[in-house]
N, C-alpha and C positions, 0 to 999 in steps of 0.2 A: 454197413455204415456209409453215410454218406457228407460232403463237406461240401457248403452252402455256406458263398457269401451273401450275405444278408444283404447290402447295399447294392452291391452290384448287379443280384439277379432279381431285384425291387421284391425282398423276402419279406419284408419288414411283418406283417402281419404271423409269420411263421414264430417271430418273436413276440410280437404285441400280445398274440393273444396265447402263449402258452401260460400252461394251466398251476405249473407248479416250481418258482422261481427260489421257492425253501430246498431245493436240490441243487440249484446251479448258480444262486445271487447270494446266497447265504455268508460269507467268508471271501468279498472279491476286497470288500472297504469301499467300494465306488463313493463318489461325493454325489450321485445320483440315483433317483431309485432304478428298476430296468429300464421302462419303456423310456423315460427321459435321456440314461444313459446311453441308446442306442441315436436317441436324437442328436444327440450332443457328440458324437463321434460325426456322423450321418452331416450334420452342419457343418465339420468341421476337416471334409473330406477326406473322411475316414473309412474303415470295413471294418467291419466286424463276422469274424467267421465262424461256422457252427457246425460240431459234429452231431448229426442227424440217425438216430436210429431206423435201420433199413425199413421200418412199417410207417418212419413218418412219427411215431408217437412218441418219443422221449430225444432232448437234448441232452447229448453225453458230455457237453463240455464246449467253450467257447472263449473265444480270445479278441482283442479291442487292439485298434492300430489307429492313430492318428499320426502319417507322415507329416515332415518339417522339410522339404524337398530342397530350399536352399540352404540349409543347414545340413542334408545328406543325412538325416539322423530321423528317427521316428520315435512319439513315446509308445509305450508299452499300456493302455489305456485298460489294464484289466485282463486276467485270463481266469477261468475255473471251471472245475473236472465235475461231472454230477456226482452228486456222493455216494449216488448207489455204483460209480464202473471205475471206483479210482483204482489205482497201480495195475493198470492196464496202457501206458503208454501214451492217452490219450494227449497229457499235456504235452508231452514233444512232439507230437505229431501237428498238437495247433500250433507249435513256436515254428516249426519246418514251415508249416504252412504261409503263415504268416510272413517269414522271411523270405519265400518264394515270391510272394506275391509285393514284395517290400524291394527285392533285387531287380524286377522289371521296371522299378521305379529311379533306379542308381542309388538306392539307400542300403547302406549294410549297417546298422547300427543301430540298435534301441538304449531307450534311456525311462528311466521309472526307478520309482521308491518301492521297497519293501521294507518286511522287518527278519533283521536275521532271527526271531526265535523261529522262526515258523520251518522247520525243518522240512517239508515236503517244499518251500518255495527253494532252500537252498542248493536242496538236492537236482533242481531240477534244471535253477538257473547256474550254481558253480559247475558242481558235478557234472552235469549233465551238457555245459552250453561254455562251460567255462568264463560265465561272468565275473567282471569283476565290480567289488565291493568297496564303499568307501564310507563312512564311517562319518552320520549326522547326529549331532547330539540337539538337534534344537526342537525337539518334540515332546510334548506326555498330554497325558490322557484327562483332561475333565472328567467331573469335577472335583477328583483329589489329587491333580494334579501329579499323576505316576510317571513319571519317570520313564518313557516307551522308548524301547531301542528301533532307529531306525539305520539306513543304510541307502545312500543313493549308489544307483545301479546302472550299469553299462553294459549290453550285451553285441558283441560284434561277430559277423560271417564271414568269407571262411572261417572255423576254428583253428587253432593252430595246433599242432602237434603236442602241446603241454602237457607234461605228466609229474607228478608229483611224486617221489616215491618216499617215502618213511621205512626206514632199517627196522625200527624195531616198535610197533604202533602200541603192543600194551605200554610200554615207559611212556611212550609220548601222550597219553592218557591218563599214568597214574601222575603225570606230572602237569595237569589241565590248573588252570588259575581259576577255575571253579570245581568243587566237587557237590554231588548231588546225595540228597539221602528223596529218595521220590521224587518229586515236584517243587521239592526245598532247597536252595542253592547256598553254598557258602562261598566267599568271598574275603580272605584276607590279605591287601597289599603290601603289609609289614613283612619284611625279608624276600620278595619278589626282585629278580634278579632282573635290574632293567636294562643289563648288559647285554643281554643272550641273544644270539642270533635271530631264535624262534621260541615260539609262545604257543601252546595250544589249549582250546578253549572247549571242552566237552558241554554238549547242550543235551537234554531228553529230547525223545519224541514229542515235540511241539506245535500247537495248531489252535488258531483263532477262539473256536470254541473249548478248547482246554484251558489256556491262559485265561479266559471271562469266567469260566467255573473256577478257574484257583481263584480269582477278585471275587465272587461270591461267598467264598467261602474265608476270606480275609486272608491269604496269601496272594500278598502284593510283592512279594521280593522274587516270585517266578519270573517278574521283570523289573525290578527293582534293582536287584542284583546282578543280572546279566549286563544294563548298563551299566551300573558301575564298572566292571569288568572290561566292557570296551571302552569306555571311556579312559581306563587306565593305559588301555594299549594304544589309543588313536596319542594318548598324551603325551605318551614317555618314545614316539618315534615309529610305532609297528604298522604295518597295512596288512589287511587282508591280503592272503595267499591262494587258500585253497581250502574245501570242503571237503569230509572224506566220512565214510561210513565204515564198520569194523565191525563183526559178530552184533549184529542191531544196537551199536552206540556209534553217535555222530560226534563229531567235532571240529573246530577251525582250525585252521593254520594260519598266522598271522608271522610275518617277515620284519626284521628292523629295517626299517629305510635307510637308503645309502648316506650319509653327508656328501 
């Protein structure tokens, strides 16, 4: 495998003209198609870097950086794993990457949107990088207007020592402010205790194209519901804490803020 900055070793062609962007543009959201996208970082004295399969012939994954140098902060301008080599590491290897190449610059700090359903972004930004999450309600989706949980995002280097530990994670599980039957989410606020120190929020395996197949198929509350849900936490006082996985079920941890 090899990692090629794209802008800086004048690659640009290595991206323009690959042949199959349904493996690695498919699920980034860009507000641009690829090749535009890569211009649009490219004008805006950005890099974009690319892991490179050893023959040259497939891109494994690739990550966008536009620094803000006197704001010592950089957005996160897109990152995505090809979908034929995911949970293979690749995506922390392009955030390492990226933040190596982001630390020569006096920058330790990205900033970008995601959505928390997407359980592979949480996993890889809390989990895994220890981001922290904060909680946008002002988004949905054209043109029924869905209700899209979104999340502005913060990711800073070094990481710190943080570790979260949970006593006893089935309770804190069976006691999730959503329960799931499939892809179907329930959500009841009536008797929710907005006293309690902590709140935790169990999500399924989640991903871009699963949530648009459940809207295809008229299950709109796969995100319908989960906002609700945060919005009840952001309202009544909670921040995001911490993301955690458990015998293959994920969940949040959300904290009451101090007064």
């Amino acid at each position: 495998m090899k990692t090629i900055y794209l802008i800086h070793e004048q690659q640009d062609l290595l991206w323009n003209n690959y042949g199959n962007f349904e493996e690695v543009f498919a699920e980034v959201g860009a507000p641009f198609p690829p090749k535009e996208h890569l211009e649009h970082i490219k004008s805006n004295g950005g890099e974009k870097i690319v892991l490179l399969s050893d023959d040259d012939s497939e891109i494994l994954g690739w990550i966008g950086i536009v620094p803000e140098p006197d704001k010592k902060i950089a957005e996160l301008a897109g990152i995505e794993v090809n979908s034929n080599y995911r949970n293979k590491g690749y995506g922390k290897k392009l955030i390492t990457e990226a933040q190596k190449w982001l630390s020569e610059k006096g920058i330790s700090k990205f900033k970008f949107q995601t959505s928390p359903l997407f359980t592979s972004n949480s996993l890889l930004y809390v989990k895994a990088f220890q981001s922290a999450y904060k909680w946008n309600n002002q988004n949905a989706l054209p043109p029924d207007n869905i209700p899209w949980p979104v999340v502005d995002c913060e990711m800073e280097w070094p990481l710190s020592k943080r570790k979260i530990k949970i006593k006893d994670i089935e309770k804190a599980l069976e006691r999730s402010i959503i329960t799931w039957t499939g892809l179907h989410p329930k959500f009841d606020d009536e008797g929710l205790n907005s006293a309690k120190q902590y709140q935790t929020l169990e999500i399924p395996f989640l991903s871009l194209p699963t949530v648009f197949e459940e809207f295809r198929n008229g299950n709109f509350d796969v995100a319908k519901i989960p906002f609700s849900a945060f919005e009840w936490l952001s309202n009544n006082g909670y921040h995001f804490l911490d993301f955690q996985e458990y015998d293959e079920r994920y969940f949040y941890v959300f904290r009451k803020n101090k007064k």
